[in-house]
N, C-alpha and C positions, 0 to 999 in steps of 0.2 A: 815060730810055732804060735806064738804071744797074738804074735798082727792076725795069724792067719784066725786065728779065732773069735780075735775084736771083730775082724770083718766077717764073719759069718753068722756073729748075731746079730749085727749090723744090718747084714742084708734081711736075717729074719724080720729084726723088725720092723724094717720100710718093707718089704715082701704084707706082713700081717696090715700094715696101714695099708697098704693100697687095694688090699685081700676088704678091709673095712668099708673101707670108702667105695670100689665097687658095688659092694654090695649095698650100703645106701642110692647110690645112685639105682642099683636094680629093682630096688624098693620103692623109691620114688615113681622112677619109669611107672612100673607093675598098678602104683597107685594112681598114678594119671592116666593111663590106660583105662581103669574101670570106672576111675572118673567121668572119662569119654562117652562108655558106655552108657552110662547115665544120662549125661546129657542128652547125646542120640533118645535113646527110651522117652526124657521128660520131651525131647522135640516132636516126638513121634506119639505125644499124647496120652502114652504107658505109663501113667503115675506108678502103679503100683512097682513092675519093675526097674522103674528110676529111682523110687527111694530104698528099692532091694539092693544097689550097685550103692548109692549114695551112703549107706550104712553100712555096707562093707568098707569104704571110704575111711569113715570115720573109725571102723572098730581095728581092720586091721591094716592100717598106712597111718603116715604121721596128716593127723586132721587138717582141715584148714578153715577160716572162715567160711569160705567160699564155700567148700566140701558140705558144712550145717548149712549155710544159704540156700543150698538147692534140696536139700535135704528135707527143710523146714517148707520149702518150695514146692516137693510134691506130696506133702502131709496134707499141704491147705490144699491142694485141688481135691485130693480122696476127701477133704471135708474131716479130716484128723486134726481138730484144731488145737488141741491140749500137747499131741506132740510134736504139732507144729510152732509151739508156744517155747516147749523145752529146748528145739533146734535153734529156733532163732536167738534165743538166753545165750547158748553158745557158741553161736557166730560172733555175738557181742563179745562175751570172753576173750575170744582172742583176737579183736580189732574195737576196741572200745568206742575211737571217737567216729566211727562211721557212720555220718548223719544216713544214707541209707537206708542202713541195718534198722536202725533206732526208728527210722519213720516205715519200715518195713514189721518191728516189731508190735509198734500203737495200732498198724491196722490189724493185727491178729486178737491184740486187747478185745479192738471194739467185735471182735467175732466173735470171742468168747464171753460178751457182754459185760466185762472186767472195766466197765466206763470209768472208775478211779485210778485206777493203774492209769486207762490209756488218755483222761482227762490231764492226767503229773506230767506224762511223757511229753504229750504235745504243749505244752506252755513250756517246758523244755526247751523240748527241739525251738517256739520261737522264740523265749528270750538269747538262744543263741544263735539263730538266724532271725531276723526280725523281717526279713525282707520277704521270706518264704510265704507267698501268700499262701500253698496249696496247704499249708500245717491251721493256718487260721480257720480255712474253708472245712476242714478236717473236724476241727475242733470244735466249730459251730455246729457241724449236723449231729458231732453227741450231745450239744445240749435240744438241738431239735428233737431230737429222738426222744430224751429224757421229756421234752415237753418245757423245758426251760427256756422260753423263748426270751426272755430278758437278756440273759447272760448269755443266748445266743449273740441276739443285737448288740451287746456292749462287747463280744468278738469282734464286728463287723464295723463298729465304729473305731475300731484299736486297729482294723486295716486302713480303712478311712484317713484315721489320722499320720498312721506311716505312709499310706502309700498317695493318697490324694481318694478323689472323687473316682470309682470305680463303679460301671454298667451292670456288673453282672451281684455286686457287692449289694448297689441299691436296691435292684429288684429281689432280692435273695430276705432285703431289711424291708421292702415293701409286699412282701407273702408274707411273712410271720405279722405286723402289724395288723393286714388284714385279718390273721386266723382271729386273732383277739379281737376282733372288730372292731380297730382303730384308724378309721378309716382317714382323718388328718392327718397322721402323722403318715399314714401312706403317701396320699397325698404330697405330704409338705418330700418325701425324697424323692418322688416324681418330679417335684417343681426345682429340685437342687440338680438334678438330670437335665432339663429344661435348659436353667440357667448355664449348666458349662456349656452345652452345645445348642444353642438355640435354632438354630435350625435344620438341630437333625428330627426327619419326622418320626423316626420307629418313637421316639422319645413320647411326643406327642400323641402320637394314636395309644399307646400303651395306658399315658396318665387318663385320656378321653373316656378308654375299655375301662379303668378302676371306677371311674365319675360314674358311668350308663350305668355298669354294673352296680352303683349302690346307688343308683336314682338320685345322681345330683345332676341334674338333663342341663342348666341353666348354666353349671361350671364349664360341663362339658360343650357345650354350643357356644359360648364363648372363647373357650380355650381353641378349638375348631377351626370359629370364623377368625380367629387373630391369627394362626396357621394361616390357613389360606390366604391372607389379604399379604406376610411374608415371602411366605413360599411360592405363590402361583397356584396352578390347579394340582389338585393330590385328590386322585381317584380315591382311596381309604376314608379320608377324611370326609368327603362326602359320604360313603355309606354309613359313616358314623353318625355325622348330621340325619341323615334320615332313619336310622336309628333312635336318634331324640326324637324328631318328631313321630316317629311312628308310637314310641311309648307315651306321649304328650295328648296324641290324638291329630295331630295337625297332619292328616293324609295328604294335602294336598303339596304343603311344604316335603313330607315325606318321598311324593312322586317326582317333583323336583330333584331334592336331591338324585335320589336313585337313576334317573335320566340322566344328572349331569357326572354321575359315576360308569354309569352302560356307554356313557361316548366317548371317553376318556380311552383313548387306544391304550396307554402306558400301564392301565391296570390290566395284571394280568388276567386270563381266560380262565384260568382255575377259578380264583377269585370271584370273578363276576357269576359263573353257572354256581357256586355256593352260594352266595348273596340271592342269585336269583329261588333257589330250592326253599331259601327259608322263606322268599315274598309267596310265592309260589306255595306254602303251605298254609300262611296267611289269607293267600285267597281262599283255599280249600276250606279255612276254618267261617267262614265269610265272605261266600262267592257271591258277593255284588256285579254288575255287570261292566261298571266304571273300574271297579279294581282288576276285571278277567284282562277286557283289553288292554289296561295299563301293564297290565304282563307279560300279555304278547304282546306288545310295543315292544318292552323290553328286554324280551326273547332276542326279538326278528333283530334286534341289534346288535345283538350278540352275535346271531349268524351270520349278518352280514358281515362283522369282523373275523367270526372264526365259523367256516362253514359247513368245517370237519369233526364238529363237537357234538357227536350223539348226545350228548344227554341236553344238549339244546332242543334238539327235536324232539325230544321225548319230554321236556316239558311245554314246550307249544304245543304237542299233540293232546299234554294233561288239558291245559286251558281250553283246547275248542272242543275237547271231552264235558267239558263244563258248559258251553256254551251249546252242545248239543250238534254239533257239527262234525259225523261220525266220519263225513271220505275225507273232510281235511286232517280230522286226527288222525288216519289209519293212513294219509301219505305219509305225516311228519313221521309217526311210526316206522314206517317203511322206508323212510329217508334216515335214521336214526342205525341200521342195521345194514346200512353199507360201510361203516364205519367200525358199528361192534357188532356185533351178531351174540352175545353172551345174555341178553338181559331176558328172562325167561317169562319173567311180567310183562317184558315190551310184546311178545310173543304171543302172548296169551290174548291181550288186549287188541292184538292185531286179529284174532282166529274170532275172538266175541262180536266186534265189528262186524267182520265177514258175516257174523251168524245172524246178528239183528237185521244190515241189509239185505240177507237174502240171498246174497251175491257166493253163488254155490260156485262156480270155477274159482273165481279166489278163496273160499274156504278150504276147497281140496290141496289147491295151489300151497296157500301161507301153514296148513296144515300138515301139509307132507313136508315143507323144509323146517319146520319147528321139531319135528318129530327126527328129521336129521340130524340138528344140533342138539333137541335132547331126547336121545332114544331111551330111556327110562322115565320117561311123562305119560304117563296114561291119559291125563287131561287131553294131549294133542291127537294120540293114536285114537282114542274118541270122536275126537271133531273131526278124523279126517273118516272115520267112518260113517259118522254124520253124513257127509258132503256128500260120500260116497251113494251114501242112500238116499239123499235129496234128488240125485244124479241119475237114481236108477241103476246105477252097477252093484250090484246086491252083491259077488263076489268078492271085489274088492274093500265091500264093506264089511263085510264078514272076517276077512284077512285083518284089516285094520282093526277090528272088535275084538278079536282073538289076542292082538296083543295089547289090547287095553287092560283086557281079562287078565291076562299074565299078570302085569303090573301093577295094578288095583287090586292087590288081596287084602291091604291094608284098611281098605277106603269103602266101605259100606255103600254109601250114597252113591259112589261114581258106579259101584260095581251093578247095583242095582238099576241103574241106567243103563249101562254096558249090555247086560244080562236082556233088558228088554227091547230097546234097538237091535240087536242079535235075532233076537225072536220075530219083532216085523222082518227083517232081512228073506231068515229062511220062510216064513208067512207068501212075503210076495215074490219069495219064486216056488210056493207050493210047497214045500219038504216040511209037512205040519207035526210030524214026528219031531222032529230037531226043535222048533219054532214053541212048540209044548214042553221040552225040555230048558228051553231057556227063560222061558218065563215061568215054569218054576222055579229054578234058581231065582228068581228075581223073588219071587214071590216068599222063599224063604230067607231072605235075607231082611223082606220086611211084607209080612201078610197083610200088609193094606196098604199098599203101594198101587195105587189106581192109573196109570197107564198099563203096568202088566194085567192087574185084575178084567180092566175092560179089553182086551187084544185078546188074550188068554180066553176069555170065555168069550168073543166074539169069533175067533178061529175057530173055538171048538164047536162053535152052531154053523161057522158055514160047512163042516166037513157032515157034521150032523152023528157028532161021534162026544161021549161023555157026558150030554144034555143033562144031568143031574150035576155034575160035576160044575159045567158051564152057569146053572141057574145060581145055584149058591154060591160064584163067586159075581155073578150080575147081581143078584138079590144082594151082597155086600155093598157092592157099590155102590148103589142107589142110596143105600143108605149113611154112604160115609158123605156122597152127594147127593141130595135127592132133587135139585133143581136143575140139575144138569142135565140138558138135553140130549147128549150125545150117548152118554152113560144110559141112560131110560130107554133109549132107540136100539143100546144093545142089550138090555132087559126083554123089553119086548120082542126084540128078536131073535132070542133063544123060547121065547114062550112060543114066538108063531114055530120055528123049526122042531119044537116038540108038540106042533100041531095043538096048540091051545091056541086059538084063535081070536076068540072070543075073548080072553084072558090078556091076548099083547094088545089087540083094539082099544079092549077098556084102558089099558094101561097108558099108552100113547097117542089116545088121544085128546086130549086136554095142554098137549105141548105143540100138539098140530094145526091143530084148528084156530086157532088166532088169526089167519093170514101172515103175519109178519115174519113167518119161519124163512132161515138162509141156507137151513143145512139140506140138501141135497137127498143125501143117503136118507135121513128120516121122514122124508117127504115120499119118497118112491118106496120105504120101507111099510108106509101109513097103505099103500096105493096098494102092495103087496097084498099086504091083510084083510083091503076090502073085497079085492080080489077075490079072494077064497072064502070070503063068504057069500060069496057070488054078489056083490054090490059093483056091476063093471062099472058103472055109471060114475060112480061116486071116485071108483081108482082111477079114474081117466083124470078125473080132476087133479090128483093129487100127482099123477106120473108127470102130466103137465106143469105143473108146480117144480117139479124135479127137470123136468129138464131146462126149463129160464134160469135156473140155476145152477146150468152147468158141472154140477156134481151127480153123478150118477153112473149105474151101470152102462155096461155095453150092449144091456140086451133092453133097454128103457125103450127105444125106438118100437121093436116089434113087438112090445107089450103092448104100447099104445093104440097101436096099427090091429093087433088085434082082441083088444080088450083082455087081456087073456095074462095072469101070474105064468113067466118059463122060469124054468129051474136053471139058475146059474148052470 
């Protein structure tokens, strides 16, 4: 009876331990479970419900370093640095010596601007790793930051001295020297660069860039030329050379160089088109005509090495822009945009060309594909209604003006341009309704805008409709111009259509009478007026005059034929 009851609390109590121990293991599971969760969440970018799982973690399962590590991990992405400060304290806690944690902690210091705290830590962390460059590098940019650039530098020398001569150490000790504007001692760590590797060139070009840049031309052209007489040819170093001389004044040594850098195949094509954009704005600044060509020399070198380099052509096209050479710039242009079609200035400069030469099918042409790649450019839907109207297709130009119109609400100037091209448009094909509608709007967006003024009240005298309306805005114009001939020709000729005769005569004639007149229309206009005041004599003279020059009515012949003012 004895045994049998030894043995049944026996079994109870291995029954209860194993009942125990279960249930730790279901605990643990349960705990690593939402741990997962977690993770997943922090993978998936969900700070907020990564550290919702990660705090369950920790509040209800037995904690673990790791569990505060990520914890503290997705405080600092929300930008929660105070309790990403207290999480990481207890990761520490229960994994004390883990360099890690501890260099994981100093960087939340330095976020919380706690620069003492995270100053102690990292001289820390390297008196017990010494080897650990990235604690030194760490511990230098708080004193950069602090603006302590001394005790930055004697960091970088305390790597120096553990670790040897380091690239990225020196140049890190020759930025801060510079800030202070010490420029020897920069120097002298460029020259300790030199010395380990003497013929690596980044070394070289780097100390050259520190010399240029504080105007010691004389270091750097020596340092330079003793390069290249080691090394061979080094595309770089010549443009630095001519960099000296270009700030020296010695252009001639300058074009040198730069020639014996453009032919240099091994420098790269990036390269060269930057090099060239800065000469290239040099010329701009002083466009002599020995510096233009020395540019396109130095262009056409370029292309002939790389022949796929729009912004080659587009600076050739600058330079014969310079030289006044509008079809070669408007090729290279045009050569420039089989390669990129993006440059909206190339575009533009290609449509102005068109317009200066005249050359109305290429305008429509370059015009209509500019407005395809940027169809919210008023500037181009302009010019192609321009072309349009040069062209004579008054529809297509009107279409084209309409959407300039759209697009220019912003744009004062262009809109009022827009607005009066629109109006000649509907003018010459007669629809004077519309034609007066548009050049008021032109008119109010600026009441002395003198192509709308002069059209506007020249349309209104030839319908013979608003002649009050018409004088006062000719009578404006004359006076905003009053030497303007063409302007006074549609003065007077709202005076003759309101049958003041005597009144457009006196007026216009003193701009006719010279002989030396070219304008057409005011010459048959002058012939009109004597016309009716019965002087046939006198308007034969003048319709004659109109017709050697080519500008004139349609009905100019059978006036002359029979002395005789027809009415349009």
């Amino acid at each position: 009876m004895l045994y049998r009851l030894l043995l049944f609390l026996l079994c109870s109590v291995t029954l209860a331990q194993a009942q125990d121990k279960q249930s730790a293991i279901d605990k643990r599971l349960a705990g690593e479970g939402v741990f997962l969760n977690g993770m997943k969440e922090f993978m998936a970018e969900n700070y907020a419900q990564a550290s919702n799982h990660f705090e369950k973690v920790v509040k209800d399962y037995d904690p673990t370093a790791g569990a505060y590590h990520m914890l503290s991990k997705s405080y600092l992405e929300q930008k929660e640095y105070s309790k990403a400060e207290i999480a990481a304290r207890e990761s520490l806690k229960l994994d004390k010596n883990n360099t890690f944690y501890q260099e994981y902690l100093a960087k939340i210091e330095v976020s919380l601007q706690n620069h003492d705290v995270a100053i102690d830590s990292y001289k820390k962390l390297i008196k017990e790793n010494p080897l650990r460059v990235q604690n030194y590098l760490e511990l230098a940019d708080i004193y950069v930051s602090l603006g302590e650039f001394k005790d930055a530098i004697k960091i970088y020398d305390e790597v120096e001295k553990n670790l040897g001569i380091d690239e990225e150490i020196s140049h890190r000790k020759q930025m801060l020297y510079l800030r202070q504007d010490n420029v020897e001692e920069a120097i002298k760590e460029g020259d300790k660069l030199i010395e380990s590797q003497p013929l690596e060139s980044e070394y070289v070009l780097k100390q050259a860039q520190i010399m240029i840049g504080n105007k010691k031309y004389a270091d750097a052209e020596k340092l330079l030329k003793n390069h290249l007489e080691k090394s061979g040819d080094l595309g770089e170093a010549h443009v630095m050379l001519a960099e000296v001389y270009r700030a020296t004044g010695d252009i001639e040594a300058c074009n040198q160089e730069l020639t014996k850098a453009f032919e240099n195949p091994l420098l790269d094509a990036e390269v060269k088109l930057e090099i060239l954009g800065t000469f290239v704005s040099l010329v701009n600044e002083n466009p002599v005509t020995s510096q233009i060509d020395q540019a396109i020399q130095l262009t056409e070198t370029i292309l002939d090495q790389n022949p796929e380099k729009s912004a080659g052509y587009i600076y050739l096209a600058d330079l014969q822009m310079k030289k006044g050479n509008l079809e070669s710039a408007r090729s290279n242009y045009l050569k420039s945009t089989r390669f990129d079609k993006s440059h909206y200035e190339v575009w533009m400069a290609i449509v102005e060309i068109d317009t200066q030469l005249g050359d109305i099918p290429s305008l429509i042409k370059h015009a209509q594909e500019a407005a395809d790649y940027f169809p919210n450019q008023a500037f181009f839907w302009y010019h192609l209604g321009y072309g349009n109207f040069l062209a004579r297709d008054f529809n297509e130009a009107i279409y084209a003006l309409e959407e300039a119109q759209f697009l220019s609400f912003n744009n004062e100037t262009l809109s009022k341009h827009i607005h009066t091209l629109m109006g000649d448009s509907y003018a010459q094909m007669k629809e004077y309704a519309d034609a007066e509608r548009a050049y008021n709007s032109a008119l109010e967006i600026d009441p002395n805008y003198i192509p709308a003024l002069n059209n506007a009240s020249y349309y209104l005298a030839i319908q013979g409709k608003n002649l009050e309306k018409a004088e006062q805005m000719a009578k404006k114009l004359i006076e905003l111009e009053p030497k303007n001939l063409e302007f006074n020709d549609t003065y007077a000729w709202v005076l003759f259509k309101k049958g003041n005769y005597q009144g457009a005569e006196a007026h216009l004639r003193p701009f006719v009478i010279s002989g030396n007149v070219k304008n057409g229309t005011a010459l048959e206009h002058y012939g009109d007026i004597l016309s009716k005041l019965q002087r046939p004599d006198e308007a034969l003279q003048f319709w004659n005059l109109a017709k050697n020059s080519k500008q004139h009515s349609p009905l100019l012949d059978k006036k002359i034929e029979q002395k005789l003012y027809l009415v349009e």
